[in-house]
C-alpha positions in Angstrom: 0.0 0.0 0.0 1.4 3.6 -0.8 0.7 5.6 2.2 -2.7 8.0 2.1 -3.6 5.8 -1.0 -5.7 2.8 -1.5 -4.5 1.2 -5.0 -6.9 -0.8 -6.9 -5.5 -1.9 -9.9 -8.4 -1.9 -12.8 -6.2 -3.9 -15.7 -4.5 -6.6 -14.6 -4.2 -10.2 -16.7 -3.8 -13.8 -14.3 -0.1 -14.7 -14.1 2.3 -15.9 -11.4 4.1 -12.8 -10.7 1.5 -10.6 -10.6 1.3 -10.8 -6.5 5.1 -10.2 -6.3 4.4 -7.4 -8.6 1.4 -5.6 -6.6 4.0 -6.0 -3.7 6.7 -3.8 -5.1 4.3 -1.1 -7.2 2.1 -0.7 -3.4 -0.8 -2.3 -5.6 -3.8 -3.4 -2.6 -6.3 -5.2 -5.2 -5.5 -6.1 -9.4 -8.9 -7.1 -11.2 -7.9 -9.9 -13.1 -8.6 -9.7 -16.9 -8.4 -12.5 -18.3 -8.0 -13.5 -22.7 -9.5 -17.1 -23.0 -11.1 -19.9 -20.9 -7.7 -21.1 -19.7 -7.1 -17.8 -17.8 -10.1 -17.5 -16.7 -10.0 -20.6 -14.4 -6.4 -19.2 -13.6 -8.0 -15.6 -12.7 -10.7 -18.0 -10.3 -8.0 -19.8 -9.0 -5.8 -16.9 -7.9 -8.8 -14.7 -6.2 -9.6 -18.3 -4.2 -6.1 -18.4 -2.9 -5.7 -14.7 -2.2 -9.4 -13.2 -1.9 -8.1 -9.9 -0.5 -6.1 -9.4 -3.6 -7.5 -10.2 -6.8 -10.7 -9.9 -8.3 -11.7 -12.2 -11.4 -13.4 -11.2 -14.6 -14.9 -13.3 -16.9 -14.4 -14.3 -20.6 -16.6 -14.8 -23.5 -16.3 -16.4 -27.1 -18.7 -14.1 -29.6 -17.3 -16.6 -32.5 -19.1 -20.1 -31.3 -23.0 -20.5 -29.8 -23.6 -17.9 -27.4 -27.1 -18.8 -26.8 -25.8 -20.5 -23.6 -24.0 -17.7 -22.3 -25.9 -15.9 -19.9 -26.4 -19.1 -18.2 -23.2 -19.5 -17.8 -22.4 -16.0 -16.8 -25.1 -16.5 -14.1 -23.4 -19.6 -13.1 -20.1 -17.5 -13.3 -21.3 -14.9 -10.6 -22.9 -17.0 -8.0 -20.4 -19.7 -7.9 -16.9 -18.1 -9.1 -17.6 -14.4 -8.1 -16.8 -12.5 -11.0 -17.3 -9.0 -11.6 -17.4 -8.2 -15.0 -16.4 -9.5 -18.4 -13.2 -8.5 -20.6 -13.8 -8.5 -23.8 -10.6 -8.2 -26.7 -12.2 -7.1 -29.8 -8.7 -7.3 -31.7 -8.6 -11.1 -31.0 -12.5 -12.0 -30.5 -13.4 -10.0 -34.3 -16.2 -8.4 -33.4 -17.4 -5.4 -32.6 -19.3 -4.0 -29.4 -22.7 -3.4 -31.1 -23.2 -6.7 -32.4 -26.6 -7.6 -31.5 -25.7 -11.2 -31.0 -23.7 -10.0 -27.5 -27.3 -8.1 -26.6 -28.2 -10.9 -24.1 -24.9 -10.9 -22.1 -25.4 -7.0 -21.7 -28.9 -8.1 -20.4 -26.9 -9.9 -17.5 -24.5 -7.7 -16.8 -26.9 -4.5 -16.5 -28.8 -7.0 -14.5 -26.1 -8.3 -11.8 -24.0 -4.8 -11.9 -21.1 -6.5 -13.6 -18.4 -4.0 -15.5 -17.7 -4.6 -18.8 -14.0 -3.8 -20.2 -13.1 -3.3 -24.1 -9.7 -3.4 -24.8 -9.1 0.0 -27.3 -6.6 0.8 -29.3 -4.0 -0.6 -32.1 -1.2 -2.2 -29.8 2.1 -4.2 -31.7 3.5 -6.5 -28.6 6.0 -8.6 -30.8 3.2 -10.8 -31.9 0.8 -10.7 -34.2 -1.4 -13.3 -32.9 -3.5 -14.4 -30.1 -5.1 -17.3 -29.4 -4.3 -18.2 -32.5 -6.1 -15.6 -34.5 -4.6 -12.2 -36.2 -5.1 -9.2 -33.9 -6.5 -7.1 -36.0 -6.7 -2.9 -36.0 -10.6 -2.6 -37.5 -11.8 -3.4 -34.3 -9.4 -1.5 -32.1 -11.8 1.7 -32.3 -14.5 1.9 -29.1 -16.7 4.2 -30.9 -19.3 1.4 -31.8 -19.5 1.0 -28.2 -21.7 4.4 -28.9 -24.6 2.9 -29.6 -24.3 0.1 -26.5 -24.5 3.0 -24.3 -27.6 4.2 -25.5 -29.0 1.1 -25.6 -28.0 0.1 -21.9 -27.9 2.9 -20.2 -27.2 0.8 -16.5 -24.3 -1.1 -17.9 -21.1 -0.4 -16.1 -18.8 0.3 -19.2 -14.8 0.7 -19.1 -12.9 1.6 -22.2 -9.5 0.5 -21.6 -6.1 2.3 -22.1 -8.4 5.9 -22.3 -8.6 4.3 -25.7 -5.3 3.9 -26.7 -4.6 6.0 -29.8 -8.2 6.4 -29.7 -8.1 8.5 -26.9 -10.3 11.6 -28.5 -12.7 9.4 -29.3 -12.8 7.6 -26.1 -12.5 10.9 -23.7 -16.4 12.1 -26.0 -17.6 9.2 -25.1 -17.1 8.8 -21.5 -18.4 12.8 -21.8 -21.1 11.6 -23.0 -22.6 8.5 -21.8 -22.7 8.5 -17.9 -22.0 4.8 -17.4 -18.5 4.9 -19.5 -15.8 4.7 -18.1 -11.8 4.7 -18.5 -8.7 3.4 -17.5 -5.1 4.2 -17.3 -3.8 0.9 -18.2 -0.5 0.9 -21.1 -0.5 4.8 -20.9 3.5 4.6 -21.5 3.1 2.9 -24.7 0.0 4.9 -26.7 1.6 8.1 -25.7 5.1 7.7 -27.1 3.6 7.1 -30.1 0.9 9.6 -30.1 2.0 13.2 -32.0 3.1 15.4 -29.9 4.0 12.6 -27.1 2.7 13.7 -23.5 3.2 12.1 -20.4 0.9 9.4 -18.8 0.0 12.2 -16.2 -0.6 14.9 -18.4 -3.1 12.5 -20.2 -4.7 12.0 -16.9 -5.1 15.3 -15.8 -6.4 16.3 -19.3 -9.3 13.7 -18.8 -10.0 14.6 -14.9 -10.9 17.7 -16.1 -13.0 16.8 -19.3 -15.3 14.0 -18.0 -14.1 14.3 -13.8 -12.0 12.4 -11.8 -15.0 10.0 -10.9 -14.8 8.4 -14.0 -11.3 7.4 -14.6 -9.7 3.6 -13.2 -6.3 3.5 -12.4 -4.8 0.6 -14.7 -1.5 -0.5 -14.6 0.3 -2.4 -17.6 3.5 -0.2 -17.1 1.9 2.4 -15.9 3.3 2.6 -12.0 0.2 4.7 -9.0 3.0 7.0 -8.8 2.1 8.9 -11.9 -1.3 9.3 -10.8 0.0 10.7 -8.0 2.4 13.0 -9.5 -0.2 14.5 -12.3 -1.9 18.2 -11.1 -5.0 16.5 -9.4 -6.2 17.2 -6.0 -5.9 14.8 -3.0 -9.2 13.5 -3.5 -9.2 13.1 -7.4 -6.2 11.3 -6.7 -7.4 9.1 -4.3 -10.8 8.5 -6.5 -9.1 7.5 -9.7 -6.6 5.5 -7.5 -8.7 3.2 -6.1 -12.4 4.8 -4.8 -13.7 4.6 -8.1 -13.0 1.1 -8.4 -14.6 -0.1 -5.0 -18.0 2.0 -6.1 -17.7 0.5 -9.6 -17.3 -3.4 -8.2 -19.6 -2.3 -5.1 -16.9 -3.5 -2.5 -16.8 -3.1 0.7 -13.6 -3.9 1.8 -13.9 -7.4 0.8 -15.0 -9.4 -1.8 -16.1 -13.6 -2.3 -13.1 -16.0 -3.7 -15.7 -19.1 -4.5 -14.4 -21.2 -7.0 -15.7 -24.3 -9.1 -15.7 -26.4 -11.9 -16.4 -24.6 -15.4 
């Protein structure tokens, strides 16, 4: 913990050394994000062996039968205690508005459960994942537009303030109440945005557009200490931090760490 801070990190994926790393960034909480079924029962597994630390998202195919899945999302809640879904676009090929993923929003407006698009064109030295191209037509959150309006109680985060998307991002979260964004890969979208700005500039600039209330503190290089360090007040800093993220997951200090078979 970073003194005078509590630091939930919003953008976290399931690995080993995540705990180690929480440890030396003064990380209290990472919401686990996982890409595919396999890390999904890895995200389960590490919030039942340290519930105090790590919250688990769910995961959900949009190319096979979904007709099934809010069942399972259901069954996802009450038995593994997730909190949202992450949802990769890039890999996944799809786009937000696709009527076929209607139902699951049905859900999650339902049972308060965040959902998290990954935004933005990223190169990580792959060009694949889970065996499929990553592709840059769906790194653009502005189809997620039109989800807003249609569910306007869904908990929405647009990850990485959109990425090199950020305009476009920023107007939305201005415009729809329920969007939200965080801070996650910062580092990377802005040394390759024109003119490059610093991660804290970027979040200071969006405090002040669409209010501290409304930004997540994500890590993915991106350290508390520049939220810290940007021109925010004590209390925006502590909001965006952390107090955001416990209002958004409605915690309360604590949260379940059930786990079971898929």
């Amino acid at each position: 913990m970073i003194e005078g801070f509590l630091v939930v990190n919003f953008h976290e994926h399931p690995s080993d050394w995540v705990l180690s790393k929480n440890e030396r960034m003064g990380i209290d909480m990472s919401v686990l994000l996982p890409v595919g079924n396999d890390a999904v029962e890895k995200a389960v597994r590490m919030s039942r062996e340290n519930p105090d630390k790590f919250i688990p998202f769910y995961w959900i195919d949009p190319s096979g039968d979904l007709s099934d899945e809010p069942r399972r999302l259901r069954r996802a809640v009450e038995e593994w205690g997730v909190k949202g879904i992450k949802f990769q676009p890039l890999t996944q090929h799809w786009l937000p508005d696709d009527r076929r993923i209607y139902p699951i929003y049905e859900v999650c407006a339902e049972l308060g459960l965040v959902c998290t698009w990954h935004a933005g064109v990223v190169k990580l030295g792959h060009k694949y994942e889970l065996g499929r191209p990553m592709l840059a037509r769906y790194a653009n959150p502005l189809p997620i537009d039109q989800v807003a309006f249609d569910f306007p109680e869904l908990k929405i985060c647009i990850a990485h303030m959109g990425g090199n998307y950020y305009y476009e991002a920023l107007v939305l979260a201005e415009k729809h109440e329920n969007i939200y964004l965080d801070t996650a890969f910062l580092p990377f979208f802005w040394r390759r945005i024109f003119p490059p700005a610093s991660p804290e500039m970027v979040i200071a600039h969006a405090a002040r557009i669409i209010g501290a209330e409304k930004i997540l503190y994500g890590s993915e290089g991106l350290w508390p200490q520049a939220v810290i360090q940007a021109d925010l007040s004590d209390e925006e800093k502590r909001l965006i931090l952390g107090g955001n993220a416990i209002r958004l997951l409605g915690l309360k200090g604590s949260h379940p760490s059930p786990g079971v078979d898929r």
